[in-house]
N, C-alpha and C positions, 0 to 999 in steps of 0.2 A: 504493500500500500504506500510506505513512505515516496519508494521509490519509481512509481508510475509516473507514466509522461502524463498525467494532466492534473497530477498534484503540484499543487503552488508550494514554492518555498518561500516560510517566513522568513528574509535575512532582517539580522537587528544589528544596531551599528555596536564596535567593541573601541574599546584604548587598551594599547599595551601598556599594560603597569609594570611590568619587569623592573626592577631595581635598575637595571643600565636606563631604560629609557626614560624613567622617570625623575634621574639624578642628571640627568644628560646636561645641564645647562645648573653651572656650579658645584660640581662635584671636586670633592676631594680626591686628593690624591691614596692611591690602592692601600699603602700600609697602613694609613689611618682610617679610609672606609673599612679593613678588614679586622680592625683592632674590637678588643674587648675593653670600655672605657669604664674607669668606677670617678663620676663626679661627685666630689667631698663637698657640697653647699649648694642649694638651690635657692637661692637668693636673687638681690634685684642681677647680678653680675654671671650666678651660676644657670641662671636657667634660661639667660640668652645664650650663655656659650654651648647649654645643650642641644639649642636649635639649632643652631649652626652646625653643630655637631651631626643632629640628624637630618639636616635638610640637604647635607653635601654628602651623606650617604651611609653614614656609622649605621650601623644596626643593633649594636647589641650594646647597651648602657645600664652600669648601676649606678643608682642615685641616692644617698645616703644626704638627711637632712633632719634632724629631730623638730624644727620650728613647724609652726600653724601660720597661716597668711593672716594677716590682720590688716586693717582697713591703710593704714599708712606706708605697707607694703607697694599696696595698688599704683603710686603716682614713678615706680619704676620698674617693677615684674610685670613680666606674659601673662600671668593669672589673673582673673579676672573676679567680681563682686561674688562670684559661682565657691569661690575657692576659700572663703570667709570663712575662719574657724576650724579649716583643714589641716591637712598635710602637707606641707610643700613639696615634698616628695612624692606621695602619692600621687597628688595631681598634676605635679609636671609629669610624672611618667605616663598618665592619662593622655596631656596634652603630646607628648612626645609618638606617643603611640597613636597616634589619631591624626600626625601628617605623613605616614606613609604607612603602608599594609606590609613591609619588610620591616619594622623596627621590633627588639624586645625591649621593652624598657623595666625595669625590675627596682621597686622603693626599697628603702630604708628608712622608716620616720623614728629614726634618731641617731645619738651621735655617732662619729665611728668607731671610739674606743667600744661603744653594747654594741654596735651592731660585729665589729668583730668578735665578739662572746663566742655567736652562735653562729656564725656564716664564715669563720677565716678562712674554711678552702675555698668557695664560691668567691670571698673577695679579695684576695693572693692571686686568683688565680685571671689577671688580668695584664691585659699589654701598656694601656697608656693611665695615669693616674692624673685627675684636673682637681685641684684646689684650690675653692673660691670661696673659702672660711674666713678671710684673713684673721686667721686664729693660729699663734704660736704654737700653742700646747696643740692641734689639730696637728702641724706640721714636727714638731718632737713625737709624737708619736708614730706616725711615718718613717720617723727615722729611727725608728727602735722595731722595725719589720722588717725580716728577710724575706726577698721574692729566692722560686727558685730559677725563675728563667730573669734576664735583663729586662727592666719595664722600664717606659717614660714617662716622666713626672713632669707637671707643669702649674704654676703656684699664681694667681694672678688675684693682684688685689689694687683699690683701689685708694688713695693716698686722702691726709688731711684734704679736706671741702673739696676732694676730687679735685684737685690739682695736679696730682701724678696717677697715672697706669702703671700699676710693678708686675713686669711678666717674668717669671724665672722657668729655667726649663735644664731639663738633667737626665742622665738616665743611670741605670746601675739595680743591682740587685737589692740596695736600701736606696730610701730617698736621702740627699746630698745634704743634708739640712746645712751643715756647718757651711758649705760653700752658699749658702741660701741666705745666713744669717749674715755671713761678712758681705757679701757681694751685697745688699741692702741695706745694711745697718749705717750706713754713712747718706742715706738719704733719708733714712726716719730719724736720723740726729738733724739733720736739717729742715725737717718740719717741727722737731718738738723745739728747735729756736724762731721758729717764726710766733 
């Protein structure tokens, strides 16, 4: 029956959603589309660099952030009045998973010291580390973890009344803290004199 000469075909229009064609215009380059990302902060700073992250092609992100979105959040995060009282975590990884049909996005709603408790092979077990805590102690603790394979780390925070952007970037089987703390520390002495 289907295939009789005087039955009509329904054709309906389709779009390739293939991960290539859909990152086709702004994708990242392959080792970081192919990496396993663990973002340390969802904040006004962490949760734009995860779109970015997943709109150039990553797929596969953990999001570790103990905070709730509160209303004074709103006038610099993605998240929206919906996110009131939330996760910040959870619901970026909602929002992160809801611009492409390839991403996993996987929370943490809280710090990393508890979420490492209960998760440290799932979260060891990654290629690039992004920290956007600008929290010391978040970054000393990173530095007291062995990877077994070589990961890259990258620290990015924003200065007194957002006057400077601090991006540090490293790699190694711990994170580099010490070269983190000097290579910076001569420019947060120069805003604690302003």
């Amino acid at each position: 029956k289907v295939l009789n000469d005087n039955a009509k075909i329904a054709w309906v229009k389709s779009r390739n959603w293939s991960q290539e064609e859909i990152t086709r215009r702004g994708r990242s380059c392959d080792p970081l589309r192919h990496s396993k990302v663990l973002l340390i902060g969802a904040g006004a700073l962490g949760a734009p660099v995860a779109e970015i992250l997943v709109r150039g092609g990553v797929r596969d992100i953990l999001v570790v952030d103990p905070d709730v979105t509160e209303m004074g959040n709103l006038v610099r995060h993605p998240l929206t009045m919906d996110s009131l009282g939330k996760s910040k975590a959870k619901d970026l990884c909602l929002r992160l998973s809801a611009l492409s049909p390839h991403v996993h996005a996987k929370p943490f709603n809280e710090t990393l010291a508890e979420a490492l408790e209960g998760n440290k092979t799932e979260l060891l077990a990654v290629d690039f580390i992004i920290d956007c805590t600008a929290s010391n102690l978040c970054l000393k603790s990173l530095g007291n973890l062995e990877f077994a394979e070589e990961v890259r780390f990258a620290s990015i925070s924003v200065g007194f009344n957002a006057s400077r952007l601090y991006l540090f970037a490293g790699s190694g089987k711990t994170f580099p803290d010490s070269d983190f703390f000097d290579s910076l520390r001569p420019y947060w002495e120069e805003e604690i004199d302003v």
